[in-house]
C-alpha positions, 0 to 999 in steps of 0.5 A: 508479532506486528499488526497491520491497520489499513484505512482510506478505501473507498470509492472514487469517480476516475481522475480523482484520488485516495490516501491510504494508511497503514499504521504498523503496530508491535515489534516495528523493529523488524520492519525495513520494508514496507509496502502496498500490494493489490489484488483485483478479481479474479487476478494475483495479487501484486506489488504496487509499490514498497519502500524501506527504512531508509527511504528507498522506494520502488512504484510498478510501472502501472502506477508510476507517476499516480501513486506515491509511498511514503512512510513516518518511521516514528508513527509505524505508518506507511502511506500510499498517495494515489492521484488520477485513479483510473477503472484499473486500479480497481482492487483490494489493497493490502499493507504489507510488511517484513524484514528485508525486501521481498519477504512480506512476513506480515500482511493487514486485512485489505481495504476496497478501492473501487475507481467508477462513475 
């Protein structure tokens, strides 16, 4: 089994930023892909960006440019950079992990990113 830990929500005045982390736990082995998606109210739930064990990564076009992935495969931990947060980005954010690209077998409890003045 994996566990998922978030940390790094909260609140942010727009055009600021938050680094959120994700610290996998368990059988990390089975973990190539990595990845953050969000969910706001009332809407899905989406992928914002991913990245796998050799570095490969991938960033919604909502966030290209802002956020950035990144992950240290020796800490089991993936982060999520994000710059110039607009009142949009507001959402929980989950980690998610699994075995290939796409197949998010695994999923932490969410933390709050809420972007106001």
């Amino acid at each position: 089994q994996v566990q998922l830990v978030e940390s790094g929500g909260g609140l942010v005045q727009p055009g600021g930023s938050l680094r959120l982390s994700c610290a996998a736990s368990g059988s990390t082995f089975r973990l190539n892909a990595m990845g953050w998606h969000r969910q706001a109210p009332g809407k899905e739930r989406e992928l914002v960006a991913r990245i796998t064990n050799g570095g490969s990564t991938y960033n919604a076009d909502s966030v290209k440019g802002r956020f950035t992935i990144s992950r240290d495969n020796a800490k089991s931990t993936v982060y999520l950079q994000m710059n110039s947060l607009k009142p949009e980005d507001t959402a929980v954010y989950y980690c998610s992990a699994g075995p290939y690209l796409g197949q998010w077998n695994y999923w932490g409890q969410g933390t709050q990113v809420t972007v106001s003045s």
